[in-house]
N, CA, C and O atoms as a MOPAC input file, in Angstrom:
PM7 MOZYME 1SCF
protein

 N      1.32000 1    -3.60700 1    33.19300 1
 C      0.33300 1    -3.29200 1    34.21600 1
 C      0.27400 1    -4.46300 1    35.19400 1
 O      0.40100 1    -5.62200 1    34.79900 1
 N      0.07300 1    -4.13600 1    36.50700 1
 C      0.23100 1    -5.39100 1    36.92400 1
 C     -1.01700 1    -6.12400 1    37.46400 1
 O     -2.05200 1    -5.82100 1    36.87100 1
 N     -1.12600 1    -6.92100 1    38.34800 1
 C     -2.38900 1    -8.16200 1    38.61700 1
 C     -3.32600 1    -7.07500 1    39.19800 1
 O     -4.43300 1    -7.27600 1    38.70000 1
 N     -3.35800 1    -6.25500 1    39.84300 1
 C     -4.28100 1    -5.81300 1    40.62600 1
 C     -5.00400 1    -4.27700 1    39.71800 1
 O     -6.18500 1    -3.93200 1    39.69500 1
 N     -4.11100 1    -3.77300 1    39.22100 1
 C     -4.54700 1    -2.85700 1    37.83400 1
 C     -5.30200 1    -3.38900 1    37.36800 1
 O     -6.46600 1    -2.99200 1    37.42900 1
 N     -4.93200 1    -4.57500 1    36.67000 1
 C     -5.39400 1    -5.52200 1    35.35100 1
 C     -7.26000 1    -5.99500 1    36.06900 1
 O     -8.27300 1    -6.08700 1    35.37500 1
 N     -7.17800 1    -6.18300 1    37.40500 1
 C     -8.37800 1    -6.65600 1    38.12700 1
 C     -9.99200 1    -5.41900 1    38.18100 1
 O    -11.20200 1    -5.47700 1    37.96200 1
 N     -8.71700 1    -4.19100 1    38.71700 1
 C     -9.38600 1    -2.88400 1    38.94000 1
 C    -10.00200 1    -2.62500 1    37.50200 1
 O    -11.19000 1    -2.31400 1    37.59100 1
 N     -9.58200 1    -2.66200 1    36.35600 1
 C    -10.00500 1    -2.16100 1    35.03400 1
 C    -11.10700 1    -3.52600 1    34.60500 1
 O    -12.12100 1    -3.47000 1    33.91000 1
 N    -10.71700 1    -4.28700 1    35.04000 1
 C    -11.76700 1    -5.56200 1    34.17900 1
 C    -13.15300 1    -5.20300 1    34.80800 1
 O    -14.17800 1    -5.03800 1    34.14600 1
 N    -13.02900 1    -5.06900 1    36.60800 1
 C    -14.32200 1    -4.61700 1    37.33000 1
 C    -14.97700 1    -3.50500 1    37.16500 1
 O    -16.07700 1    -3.22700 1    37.64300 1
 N    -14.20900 1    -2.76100 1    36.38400 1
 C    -14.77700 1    -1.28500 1    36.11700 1
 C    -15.79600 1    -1.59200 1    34.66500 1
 O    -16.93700 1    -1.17100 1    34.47200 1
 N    -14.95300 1    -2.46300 1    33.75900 1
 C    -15.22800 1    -2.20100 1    32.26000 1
 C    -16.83500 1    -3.50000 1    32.30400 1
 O    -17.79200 1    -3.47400 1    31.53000 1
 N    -16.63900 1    -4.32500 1    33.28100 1
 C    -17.64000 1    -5.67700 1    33.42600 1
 C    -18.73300 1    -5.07200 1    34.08600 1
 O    -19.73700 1    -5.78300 1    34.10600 1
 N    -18.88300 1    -3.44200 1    34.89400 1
 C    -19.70700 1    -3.51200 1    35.74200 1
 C    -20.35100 1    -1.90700 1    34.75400 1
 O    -21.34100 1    -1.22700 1    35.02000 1
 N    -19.43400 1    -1.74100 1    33.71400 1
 C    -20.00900 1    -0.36300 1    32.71200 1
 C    -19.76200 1     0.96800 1    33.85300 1
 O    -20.70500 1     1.68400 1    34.19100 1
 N    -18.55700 1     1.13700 1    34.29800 1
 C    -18.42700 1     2.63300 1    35.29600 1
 C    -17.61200 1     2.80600 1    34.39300 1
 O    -16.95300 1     1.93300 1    33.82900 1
 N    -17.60200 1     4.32300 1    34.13200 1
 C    -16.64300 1     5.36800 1    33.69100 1
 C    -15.35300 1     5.33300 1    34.62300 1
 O    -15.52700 1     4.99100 1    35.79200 1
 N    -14.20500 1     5.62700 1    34.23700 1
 C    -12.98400 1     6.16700 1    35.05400 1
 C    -13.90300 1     7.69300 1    35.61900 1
 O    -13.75400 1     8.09800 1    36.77200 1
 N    -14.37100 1     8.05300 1    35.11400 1
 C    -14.98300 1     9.61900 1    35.68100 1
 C    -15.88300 1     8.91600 1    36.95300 1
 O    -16.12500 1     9.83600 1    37.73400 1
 N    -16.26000 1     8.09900 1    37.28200 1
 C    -17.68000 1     7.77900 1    38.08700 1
 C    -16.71300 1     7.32000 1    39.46900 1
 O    -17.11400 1     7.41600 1    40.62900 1
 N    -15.29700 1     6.78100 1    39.04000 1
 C    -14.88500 1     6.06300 1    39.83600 1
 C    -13.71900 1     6.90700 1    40.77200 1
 O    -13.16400 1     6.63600 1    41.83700 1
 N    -13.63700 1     8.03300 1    39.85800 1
 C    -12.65800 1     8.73300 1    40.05800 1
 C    -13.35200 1    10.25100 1    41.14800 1
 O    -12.79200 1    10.91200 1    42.02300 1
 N    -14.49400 1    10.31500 1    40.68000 1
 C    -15.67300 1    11.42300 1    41.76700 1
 C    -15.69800 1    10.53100 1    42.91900 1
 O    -15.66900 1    11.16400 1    43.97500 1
 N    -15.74400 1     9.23900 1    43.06100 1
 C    -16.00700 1     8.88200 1    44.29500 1
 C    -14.25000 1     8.54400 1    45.49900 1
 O    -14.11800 1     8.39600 1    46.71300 1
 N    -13.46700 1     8.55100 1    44.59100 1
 C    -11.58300 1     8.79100 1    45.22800 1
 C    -10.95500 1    10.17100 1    45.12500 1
 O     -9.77000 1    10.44100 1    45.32000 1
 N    -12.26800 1    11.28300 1    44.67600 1
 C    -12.40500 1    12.56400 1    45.02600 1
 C    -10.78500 1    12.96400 1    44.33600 1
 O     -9.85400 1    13.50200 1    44.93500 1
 N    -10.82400 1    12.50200 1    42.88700 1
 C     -9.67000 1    13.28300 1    42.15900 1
 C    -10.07200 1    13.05600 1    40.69200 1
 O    -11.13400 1    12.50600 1    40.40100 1
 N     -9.13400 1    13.52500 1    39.71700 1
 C    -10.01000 1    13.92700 1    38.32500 1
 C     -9.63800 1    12.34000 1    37.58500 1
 O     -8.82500 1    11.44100 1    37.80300 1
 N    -10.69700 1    12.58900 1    36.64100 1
 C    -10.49800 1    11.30500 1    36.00500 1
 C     -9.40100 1    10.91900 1    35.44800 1
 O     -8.97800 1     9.77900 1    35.25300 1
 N     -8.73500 1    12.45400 1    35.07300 1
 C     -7.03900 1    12.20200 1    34.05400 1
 C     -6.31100 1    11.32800 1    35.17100 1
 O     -5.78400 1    10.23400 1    34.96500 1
 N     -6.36400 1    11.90600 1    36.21900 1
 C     -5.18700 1    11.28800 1    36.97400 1
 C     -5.71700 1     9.81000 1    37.85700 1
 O     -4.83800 1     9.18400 1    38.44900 1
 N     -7.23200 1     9.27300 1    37.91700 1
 C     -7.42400 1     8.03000 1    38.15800 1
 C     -7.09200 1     6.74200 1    36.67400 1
 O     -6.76500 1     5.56000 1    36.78200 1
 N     -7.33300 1     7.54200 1    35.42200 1
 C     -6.55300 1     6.94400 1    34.58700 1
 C     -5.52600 1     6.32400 1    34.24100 1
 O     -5.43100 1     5.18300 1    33.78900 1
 N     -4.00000 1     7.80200 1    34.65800 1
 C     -3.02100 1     7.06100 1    35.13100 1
 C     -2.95400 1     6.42800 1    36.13700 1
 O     -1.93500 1     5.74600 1    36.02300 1
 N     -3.50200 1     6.19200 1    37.23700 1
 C     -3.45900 1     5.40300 1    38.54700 1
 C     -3.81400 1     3.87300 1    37.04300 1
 O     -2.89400 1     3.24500 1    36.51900 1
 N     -4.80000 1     3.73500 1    36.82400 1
 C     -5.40700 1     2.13400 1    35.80400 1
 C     -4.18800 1     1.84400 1    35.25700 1
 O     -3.68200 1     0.73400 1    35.41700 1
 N     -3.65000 1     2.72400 1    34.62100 1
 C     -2.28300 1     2.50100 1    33.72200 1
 C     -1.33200 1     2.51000 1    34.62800 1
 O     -0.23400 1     2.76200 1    34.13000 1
 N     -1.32200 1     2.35400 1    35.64000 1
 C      0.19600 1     1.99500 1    36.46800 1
 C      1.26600 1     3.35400 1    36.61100 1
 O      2.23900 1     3.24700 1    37.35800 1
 N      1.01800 1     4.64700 1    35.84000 1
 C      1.70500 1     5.76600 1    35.59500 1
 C      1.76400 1     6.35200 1    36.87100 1
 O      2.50600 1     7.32900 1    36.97600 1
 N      1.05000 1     5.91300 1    38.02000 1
 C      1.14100 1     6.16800 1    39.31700 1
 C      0.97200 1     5.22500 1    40.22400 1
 O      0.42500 1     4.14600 1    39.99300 1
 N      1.57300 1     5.69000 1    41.63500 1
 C      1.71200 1     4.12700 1    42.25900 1
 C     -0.00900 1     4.12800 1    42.81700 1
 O     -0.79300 1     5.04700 1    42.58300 1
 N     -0.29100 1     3.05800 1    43.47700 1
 C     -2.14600 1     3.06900 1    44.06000 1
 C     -1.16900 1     2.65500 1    45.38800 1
 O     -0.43300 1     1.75400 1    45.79300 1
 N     -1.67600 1     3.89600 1    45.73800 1
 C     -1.73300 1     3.89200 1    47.09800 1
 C     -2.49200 1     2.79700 1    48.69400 1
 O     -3.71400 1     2.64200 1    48.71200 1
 N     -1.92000 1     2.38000 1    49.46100 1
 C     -3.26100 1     1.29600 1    49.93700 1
 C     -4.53800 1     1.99500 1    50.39400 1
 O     -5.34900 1     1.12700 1    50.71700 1
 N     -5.04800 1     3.24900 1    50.55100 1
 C     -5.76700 1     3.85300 1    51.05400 1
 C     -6.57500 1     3.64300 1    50.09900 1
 O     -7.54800 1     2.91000 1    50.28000 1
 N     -6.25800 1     4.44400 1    48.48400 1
 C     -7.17200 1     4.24100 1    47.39400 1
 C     -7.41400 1     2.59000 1    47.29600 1
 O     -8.54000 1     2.18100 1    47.01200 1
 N     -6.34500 1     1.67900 1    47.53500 1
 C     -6.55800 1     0.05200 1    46.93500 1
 C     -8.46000 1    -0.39700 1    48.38500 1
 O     -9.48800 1    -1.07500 1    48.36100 1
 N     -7.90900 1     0.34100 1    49.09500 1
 C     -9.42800 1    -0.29100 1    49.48200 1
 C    -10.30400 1     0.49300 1    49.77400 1
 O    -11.17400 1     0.04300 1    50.51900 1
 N    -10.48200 1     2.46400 1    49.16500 1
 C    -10.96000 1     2.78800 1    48.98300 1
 C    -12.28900 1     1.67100 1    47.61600 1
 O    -13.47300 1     1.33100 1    47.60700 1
 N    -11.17800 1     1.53900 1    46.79400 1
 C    -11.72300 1     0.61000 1    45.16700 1
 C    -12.23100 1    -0.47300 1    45.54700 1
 O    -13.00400 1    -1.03300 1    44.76900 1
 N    -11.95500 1    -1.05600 1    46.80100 1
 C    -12.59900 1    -2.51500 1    46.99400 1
 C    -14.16000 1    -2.25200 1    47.89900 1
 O    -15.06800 1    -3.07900 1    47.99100 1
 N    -14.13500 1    -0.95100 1    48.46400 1
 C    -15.31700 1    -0.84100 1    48.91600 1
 C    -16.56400 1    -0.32000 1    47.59800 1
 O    -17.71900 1    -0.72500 1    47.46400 1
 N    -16.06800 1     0.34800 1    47.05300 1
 C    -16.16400 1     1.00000 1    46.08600 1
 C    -16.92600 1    -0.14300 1    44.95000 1
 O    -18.05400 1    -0.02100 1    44.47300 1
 N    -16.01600 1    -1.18100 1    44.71300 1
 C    -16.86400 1    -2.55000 1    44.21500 1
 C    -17.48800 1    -3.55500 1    44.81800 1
 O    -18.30600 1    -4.18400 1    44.14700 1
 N    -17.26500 1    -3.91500 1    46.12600 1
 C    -18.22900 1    -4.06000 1    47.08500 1
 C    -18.02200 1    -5.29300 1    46.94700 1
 O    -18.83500 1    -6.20000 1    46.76500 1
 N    -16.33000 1    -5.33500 1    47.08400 1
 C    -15.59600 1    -6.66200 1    46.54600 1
 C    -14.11100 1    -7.08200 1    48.14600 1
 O    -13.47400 1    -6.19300 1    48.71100 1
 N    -14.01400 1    -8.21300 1    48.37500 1
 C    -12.83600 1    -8.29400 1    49.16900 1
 C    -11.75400 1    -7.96500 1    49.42100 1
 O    -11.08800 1    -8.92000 1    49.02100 1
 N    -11.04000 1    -7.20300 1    49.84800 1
 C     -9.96800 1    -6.59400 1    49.23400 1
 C     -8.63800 1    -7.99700 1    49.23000 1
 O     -7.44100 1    -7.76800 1    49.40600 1
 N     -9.07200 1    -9.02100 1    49.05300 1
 C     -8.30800 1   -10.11100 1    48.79800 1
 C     -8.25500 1   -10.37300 1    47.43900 1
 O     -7.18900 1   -10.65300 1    46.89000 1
 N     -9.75100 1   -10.27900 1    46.59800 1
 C    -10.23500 1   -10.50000 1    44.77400 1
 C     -9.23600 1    -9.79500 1    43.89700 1
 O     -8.70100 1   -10.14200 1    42.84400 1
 N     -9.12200 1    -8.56800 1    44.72300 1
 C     -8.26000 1    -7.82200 1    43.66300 1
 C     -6.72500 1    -7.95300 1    43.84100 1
 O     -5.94600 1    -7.22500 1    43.22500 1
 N     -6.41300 1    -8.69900 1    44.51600 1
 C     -4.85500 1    -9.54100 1    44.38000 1
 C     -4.90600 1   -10.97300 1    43.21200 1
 O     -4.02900 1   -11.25500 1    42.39600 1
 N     -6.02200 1   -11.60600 1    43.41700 1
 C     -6.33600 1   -12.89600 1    42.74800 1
 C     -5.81000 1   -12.70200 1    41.35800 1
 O     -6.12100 1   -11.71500 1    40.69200 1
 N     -5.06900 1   -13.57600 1    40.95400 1
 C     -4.45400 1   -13.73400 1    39.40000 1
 C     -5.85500 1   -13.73400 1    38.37900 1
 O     -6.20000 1   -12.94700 1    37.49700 1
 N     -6.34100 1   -14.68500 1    38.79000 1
 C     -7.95800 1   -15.02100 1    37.69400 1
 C     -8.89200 1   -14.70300 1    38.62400 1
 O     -9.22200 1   -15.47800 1    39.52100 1
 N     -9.39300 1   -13.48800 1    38.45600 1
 C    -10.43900 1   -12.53600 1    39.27700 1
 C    -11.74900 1   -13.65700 1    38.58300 1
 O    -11.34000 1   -14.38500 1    37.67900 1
 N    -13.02200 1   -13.78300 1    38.91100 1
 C    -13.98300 1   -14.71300 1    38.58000 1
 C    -14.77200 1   -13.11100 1    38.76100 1
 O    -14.73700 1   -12.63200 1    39.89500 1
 N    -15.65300 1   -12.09400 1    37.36200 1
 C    -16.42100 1   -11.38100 1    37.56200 1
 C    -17.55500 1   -11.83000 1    37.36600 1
 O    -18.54200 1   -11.11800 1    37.55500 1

């Protein structure tokens, strides 16, 4: 998985959102925002800062190797 997956899942799991909560608001089902977490699909840049508004985060943090949550 790579740095920015690995970022997206830590902010999800640190802030207690469901893949379902996150996945109603990128208006597709949770199965398939799942595989987006798992890398089984590419993230598109539209969704990458759809997710950064979404965490209300820079869309620079979620490149960062050691994200600081």
């Amino acid at each position: 998985m790579n740095q920015i997956l690995q970022n997206i899942r830590r902010l999800r799991l640190s802030k207690e959102i469901s893949q379902e909560a996150i996945a109603n608001s990128l208006k597709m089902t949770q199965s398939a925002y799942a595989k987006l977490e798992r890398g089984q699909t590419k993230l598109s840049l539209e969704r990458y800062l759809l997710i950064s508004v979404y965490f209300d985060v820079d869309k620079s943090v979620l490149l960062q190797d050691d994200i600081q949550i």
